[in-house]
Backbone as CSV, one residue per row, in Angstrom:
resi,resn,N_x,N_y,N_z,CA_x,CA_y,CA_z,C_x,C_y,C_z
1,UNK,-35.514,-35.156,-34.867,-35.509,-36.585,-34.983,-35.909,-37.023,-36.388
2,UNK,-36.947,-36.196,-36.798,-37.256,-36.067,-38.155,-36.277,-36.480,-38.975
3,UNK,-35.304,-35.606,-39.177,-34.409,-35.251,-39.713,-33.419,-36.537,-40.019
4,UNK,-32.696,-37.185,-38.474,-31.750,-37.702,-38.643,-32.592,-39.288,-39.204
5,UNK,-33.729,-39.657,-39.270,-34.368,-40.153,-39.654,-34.381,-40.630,-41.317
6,UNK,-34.534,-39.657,-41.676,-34.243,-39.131,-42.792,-35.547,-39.084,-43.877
7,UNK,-36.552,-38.643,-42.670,-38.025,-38.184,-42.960,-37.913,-36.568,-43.576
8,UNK,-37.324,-36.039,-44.064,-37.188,-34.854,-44.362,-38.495,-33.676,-44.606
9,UNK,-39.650,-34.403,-45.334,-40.744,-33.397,-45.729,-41.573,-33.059,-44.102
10,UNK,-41.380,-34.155,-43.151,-41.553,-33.664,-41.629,-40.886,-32.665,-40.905
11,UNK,-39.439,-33.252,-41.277,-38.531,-32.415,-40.522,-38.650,-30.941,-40.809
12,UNK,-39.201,-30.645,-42.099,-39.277,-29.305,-42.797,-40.902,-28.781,-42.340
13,UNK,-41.815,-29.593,-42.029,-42.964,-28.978,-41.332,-43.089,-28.894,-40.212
14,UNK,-41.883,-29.461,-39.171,-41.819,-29.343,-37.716,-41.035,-27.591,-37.358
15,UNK,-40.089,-27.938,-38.079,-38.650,-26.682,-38.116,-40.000,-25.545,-38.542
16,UNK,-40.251,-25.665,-39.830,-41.305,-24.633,-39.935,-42.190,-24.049,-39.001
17,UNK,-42.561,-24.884,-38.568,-44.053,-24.785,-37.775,-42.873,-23.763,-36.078
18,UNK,-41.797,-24.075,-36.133,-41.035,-24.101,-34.536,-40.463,-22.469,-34.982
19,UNK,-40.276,-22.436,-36.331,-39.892,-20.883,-37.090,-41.135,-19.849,-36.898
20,UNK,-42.374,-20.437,-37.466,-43.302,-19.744,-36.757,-43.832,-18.928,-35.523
21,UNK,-43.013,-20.091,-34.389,-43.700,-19.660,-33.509,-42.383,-18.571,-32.597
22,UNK,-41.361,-19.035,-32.935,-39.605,-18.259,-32.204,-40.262,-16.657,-33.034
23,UNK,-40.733,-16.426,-34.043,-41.244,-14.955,-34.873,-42.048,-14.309,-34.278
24,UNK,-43.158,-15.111,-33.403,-44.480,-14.880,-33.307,-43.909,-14.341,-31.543
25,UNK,-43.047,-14.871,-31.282,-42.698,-14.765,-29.623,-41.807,-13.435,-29.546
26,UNK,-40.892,-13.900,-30.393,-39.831,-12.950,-30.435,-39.518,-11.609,-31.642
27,UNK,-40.335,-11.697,-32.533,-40.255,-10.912,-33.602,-39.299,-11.645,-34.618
28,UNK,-39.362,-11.144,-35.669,-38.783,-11.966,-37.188,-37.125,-11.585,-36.991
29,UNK,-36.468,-11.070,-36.680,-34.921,-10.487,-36.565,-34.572,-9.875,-35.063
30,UNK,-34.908,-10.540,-33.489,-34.728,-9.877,-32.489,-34.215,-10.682,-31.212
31,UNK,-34.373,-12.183,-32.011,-33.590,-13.124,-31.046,-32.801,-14.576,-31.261
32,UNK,-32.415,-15.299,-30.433,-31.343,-16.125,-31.306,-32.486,-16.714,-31.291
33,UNK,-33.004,-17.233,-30.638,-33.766,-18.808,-31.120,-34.546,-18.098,-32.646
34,UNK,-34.596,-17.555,-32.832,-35.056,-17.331,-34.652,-33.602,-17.657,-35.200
35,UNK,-32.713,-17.596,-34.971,-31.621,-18.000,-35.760,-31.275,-19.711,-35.681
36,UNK,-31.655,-20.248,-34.853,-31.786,-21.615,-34.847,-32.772,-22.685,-35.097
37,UNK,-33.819,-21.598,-35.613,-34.707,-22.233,-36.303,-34.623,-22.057,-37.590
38,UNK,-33.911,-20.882,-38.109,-33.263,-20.422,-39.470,-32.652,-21.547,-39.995
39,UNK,-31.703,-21.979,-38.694,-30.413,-22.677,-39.146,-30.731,-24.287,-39.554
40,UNK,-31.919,-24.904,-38.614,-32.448,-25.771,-38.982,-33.116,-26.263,-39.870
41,UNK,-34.064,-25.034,-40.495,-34.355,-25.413,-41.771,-33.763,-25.051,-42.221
42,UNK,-32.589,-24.706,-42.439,-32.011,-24.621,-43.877,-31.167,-25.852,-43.669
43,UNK,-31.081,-26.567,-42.577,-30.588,-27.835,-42.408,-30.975,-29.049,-43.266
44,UNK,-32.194,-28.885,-42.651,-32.776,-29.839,-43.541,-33.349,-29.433,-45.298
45,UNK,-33.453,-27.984,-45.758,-33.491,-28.228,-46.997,-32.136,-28.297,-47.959
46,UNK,-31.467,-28.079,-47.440,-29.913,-28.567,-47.855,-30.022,-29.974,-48.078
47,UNK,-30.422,-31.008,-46.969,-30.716,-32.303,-46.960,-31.508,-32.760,-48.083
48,UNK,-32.667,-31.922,-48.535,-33.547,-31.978,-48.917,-33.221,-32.124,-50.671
49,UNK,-31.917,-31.039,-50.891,-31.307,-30.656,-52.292,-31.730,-29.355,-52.077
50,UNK,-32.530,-28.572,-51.426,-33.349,-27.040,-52.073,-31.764,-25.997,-51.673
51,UNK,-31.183,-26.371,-52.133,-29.792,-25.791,-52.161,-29.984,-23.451,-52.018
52,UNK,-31.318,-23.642,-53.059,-31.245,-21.875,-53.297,-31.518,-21.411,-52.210
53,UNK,-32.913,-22.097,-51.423,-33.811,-22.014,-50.270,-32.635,-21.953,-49.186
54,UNK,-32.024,-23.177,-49.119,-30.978,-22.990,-47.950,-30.190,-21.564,-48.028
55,UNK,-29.414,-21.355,-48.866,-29.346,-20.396,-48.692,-30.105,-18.882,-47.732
56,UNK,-31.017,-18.808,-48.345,-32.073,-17.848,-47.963,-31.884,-17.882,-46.712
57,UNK,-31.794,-19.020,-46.038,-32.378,-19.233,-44.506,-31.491,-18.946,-43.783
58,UNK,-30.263,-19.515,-44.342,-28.800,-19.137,-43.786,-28.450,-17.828,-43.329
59,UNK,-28.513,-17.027,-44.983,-28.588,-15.694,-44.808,-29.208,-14.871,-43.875
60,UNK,-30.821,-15.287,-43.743,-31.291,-14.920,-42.901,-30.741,-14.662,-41.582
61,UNK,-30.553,-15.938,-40.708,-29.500,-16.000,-39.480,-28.546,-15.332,-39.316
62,UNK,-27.350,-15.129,-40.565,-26.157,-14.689,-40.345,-26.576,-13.099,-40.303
63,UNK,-27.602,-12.558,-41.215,-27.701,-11.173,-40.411,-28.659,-10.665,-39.573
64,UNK,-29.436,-11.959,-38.578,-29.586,-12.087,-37.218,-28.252,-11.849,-36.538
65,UNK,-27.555,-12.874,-36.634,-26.372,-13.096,-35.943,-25.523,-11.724,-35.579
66,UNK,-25.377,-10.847,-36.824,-24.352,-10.001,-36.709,-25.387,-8.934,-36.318
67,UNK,-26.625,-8.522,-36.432,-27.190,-7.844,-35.682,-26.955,-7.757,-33.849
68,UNK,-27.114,-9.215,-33.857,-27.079,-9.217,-32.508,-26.074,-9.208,-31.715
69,UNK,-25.300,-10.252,-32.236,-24.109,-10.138,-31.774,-22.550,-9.666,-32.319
70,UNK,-23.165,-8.955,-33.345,-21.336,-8.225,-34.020,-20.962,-9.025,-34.822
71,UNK,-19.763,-9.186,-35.209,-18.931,-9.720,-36.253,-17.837,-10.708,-35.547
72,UNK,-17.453,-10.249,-34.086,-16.543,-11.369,-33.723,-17.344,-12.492,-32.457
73,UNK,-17.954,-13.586,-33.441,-18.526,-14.111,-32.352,-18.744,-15.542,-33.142
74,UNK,-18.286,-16.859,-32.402,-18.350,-18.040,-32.779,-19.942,-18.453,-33.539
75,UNK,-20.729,-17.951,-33.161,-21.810,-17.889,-34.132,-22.084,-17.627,-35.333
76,UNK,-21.752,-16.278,-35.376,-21.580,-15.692,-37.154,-20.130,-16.875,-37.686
77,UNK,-19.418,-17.153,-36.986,-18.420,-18.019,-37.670,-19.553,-19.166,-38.187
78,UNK,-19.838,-20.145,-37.635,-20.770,-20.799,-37.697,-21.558,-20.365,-38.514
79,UNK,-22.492,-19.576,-38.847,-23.344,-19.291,-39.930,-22.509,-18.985,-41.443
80,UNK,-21.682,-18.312,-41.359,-20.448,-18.614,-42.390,-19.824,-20.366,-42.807
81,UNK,-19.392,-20.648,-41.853,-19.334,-22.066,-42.507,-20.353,-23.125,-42.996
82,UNK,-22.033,-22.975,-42.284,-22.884,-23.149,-43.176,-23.367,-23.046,-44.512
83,UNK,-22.973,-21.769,-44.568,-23.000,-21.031,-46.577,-22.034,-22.112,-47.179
84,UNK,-21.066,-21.696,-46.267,-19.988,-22.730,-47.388,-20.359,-23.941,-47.321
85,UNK,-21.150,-24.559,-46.793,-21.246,-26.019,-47.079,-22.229,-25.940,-48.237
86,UNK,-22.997,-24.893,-48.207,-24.200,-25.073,-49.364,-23.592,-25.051,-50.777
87,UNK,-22.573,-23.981,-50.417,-22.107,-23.516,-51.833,-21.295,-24.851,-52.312
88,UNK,-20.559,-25.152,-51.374,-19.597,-26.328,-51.510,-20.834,-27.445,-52.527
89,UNK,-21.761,-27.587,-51.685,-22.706,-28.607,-52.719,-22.905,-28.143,-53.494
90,UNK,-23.438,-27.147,-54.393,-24.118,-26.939,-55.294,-22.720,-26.391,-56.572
91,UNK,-20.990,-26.784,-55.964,-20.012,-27.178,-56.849,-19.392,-25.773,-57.028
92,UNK,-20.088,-24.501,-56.164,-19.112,-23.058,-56.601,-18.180,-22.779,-55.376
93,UNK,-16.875,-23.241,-55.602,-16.255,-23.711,-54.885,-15.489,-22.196,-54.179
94,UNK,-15.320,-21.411,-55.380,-14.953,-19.986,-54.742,-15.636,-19.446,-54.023
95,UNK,-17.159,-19.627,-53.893,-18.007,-18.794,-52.623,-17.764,-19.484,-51.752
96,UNK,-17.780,-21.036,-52.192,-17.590,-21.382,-50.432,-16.347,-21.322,-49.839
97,UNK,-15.372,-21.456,-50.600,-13.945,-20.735,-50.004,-13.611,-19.783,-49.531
98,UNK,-14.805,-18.591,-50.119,-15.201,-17.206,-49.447,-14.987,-16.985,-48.309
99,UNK,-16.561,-18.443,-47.460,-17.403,-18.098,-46.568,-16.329,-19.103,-45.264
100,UNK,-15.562,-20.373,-45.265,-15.143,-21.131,-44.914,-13.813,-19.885,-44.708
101,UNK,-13.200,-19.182,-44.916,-12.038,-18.470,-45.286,-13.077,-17.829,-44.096
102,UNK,-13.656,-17.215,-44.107,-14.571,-16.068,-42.760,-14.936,-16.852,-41.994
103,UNK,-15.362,-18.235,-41.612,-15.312,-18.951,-40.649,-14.019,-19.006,-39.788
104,UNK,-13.093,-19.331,-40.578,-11.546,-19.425,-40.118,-10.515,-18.426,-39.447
105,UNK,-11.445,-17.191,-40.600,-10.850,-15.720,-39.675,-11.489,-15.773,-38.244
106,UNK,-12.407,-15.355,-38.123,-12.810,-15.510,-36.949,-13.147,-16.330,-36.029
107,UNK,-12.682,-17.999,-35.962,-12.552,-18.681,-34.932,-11.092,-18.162,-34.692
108,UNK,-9.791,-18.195,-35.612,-8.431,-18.443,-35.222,-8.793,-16.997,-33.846
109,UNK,-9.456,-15.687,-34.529,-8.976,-14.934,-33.864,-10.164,-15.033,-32.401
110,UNK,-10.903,-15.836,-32.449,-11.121,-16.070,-30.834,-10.852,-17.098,-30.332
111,UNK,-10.472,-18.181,-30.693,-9.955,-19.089,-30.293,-8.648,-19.555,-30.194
112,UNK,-7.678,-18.989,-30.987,-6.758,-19.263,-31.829,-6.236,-20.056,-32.599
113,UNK,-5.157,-19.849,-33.446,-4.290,-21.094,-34.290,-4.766,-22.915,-34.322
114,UNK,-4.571,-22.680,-32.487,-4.788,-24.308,-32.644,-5.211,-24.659,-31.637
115,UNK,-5.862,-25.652,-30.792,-6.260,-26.053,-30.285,-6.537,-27.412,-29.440
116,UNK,-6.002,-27.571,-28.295,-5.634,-28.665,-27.880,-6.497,-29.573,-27.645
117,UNK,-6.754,-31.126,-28.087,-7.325,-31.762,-27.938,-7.089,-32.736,-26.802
């Protein structure tokens, strides 16, 4: 709520404080809810501008993600198109074309081509 608020230095000591405790329950790399607390703060320091930090956090998740769940799984897609939004901000347009390009591989191929609305 923090967040959409647009209280950000909260939103970043709540997410924190909620990162703490998903580590403390579950270990630092052994379950998703550490990846969605990953994903959140790096939500909000993206919001924030801490563009490098986001990163970090991202990263973090995505090799949660593929630990846990492999390489073909709407999640790691998802943590891939996150990067690319960071990169996309911070103007290096080839990484995030990289990471958005690996989002895309792997929704088409579990979802497919297209999708009916």
């Amino acid at each position: 709520m923090y967040e959409s608020l647009g209280k950000f230095e909260e939103a970043l000591e709540m997410y924190t404080k909620s990162l703490e405790i998903e580590t403390r329950n579950h270990g630092v790399d052994s379950h998703l809810d550490v990846t969605k607390s990953l994903g959140n703060l790096g939500n909000v320091l993206n919001d924030m501008g801490k563009h490098e930090e986001t990163i970090v956090q991202h990263q973090k998740g995505l090799e949660i993600y593929l630990k846990l769940l492999g390489n073909e799984h709407l999640h790691v897609a998802a943590a891939f198109n996150n990067l690319g939004v960071v990169y996309y901000s911070l103007g290096q347009y080839e990484q995030a074309l990289e990471y958005y390009q690996k989002d895309l591989d792997i929704t088409v191929r579990l979802v497919g081509p297209t999708t009916e609305m």
